[in-house]
C-alpha positions in Angstrom: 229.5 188.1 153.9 232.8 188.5 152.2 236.0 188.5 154.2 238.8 190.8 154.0 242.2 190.7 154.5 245.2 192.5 155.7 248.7 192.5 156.2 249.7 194.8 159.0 253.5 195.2 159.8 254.5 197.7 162.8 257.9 198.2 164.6 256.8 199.6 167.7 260.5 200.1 169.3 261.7 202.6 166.6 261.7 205.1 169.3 264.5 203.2 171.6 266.5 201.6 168.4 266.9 205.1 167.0 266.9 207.1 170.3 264.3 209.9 169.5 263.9 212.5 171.8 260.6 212.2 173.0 261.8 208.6 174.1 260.1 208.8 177.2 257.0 208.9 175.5 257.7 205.1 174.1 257.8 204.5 178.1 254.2 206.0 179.2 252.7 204.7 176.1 254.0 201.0 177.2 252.2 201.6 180.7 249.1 202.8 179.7 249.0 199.6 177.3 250.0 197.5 179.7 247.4 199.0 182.1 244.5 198.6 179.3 245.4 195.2 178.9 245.7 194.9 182.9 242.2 195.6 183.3 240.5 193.7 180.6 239.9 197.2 178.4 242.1 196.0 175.6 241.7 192.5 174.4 243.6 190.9 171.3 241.8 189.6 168.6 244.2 187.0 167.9 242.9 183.8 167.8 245.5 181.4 166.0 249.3 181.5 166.5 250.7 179.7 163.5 254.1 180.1 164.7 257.2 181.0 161.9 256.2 182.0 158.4 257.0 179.1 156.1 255.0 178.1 152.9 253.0 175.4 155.1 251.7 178.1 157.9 251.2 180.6 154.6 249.0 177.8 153.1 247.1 176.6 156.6 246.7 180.9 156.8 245.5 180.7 153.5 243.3 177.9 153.8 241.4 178.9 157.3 240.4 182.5 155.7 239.6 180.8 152.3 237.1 178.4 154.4 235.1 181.4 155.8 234.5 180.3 159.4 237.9 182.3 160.4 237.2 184.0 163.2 239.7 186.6 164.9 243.2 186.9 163.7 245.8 184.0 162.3 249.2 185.4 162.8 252.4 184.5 161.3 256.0 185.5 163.0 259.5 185.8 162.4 259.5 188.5 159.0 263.0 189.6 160.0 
């Protein structure tokens, strides 16, 4: 079977940087998270922390998908 992949980018704090009004919402969301994940509901899928986004972690990324016995998530920080 093929694999697929992604590139997901999210900013989940855009609610307290810009200081929407429904800002308390950014709150109860955070809590029932934190509850999911509390309670074993919510599980990551991340398997691999590479660490900082260079060309080496790009091409071990690259290389554990390519190989197709990836399983779960490779993640890259520090895009800012």
């Amino acid at each position: 079977k093929p694999k697929a992949l992604s590139f997901s980018w999210e900013f989940m704090f855009t609610r307290s940087m810009f200081q929407t009004e429904d800002i308390e919402k950014q709150h109860e969301l955070l809590n029932r998270v934190s509850e999911l994940i509390d309670n074993g509901t919510l599980i990551s899928t991340v398997t691999n922390n590479l660490g900082k986004i260079s060309v080496e972690t790009l091409k071990t990324a690259h290389s554990q998908q390519e190989s197709g016995r990836a399983i779960g998530k490779n993640v890259l920080d520090g895009f800012n």
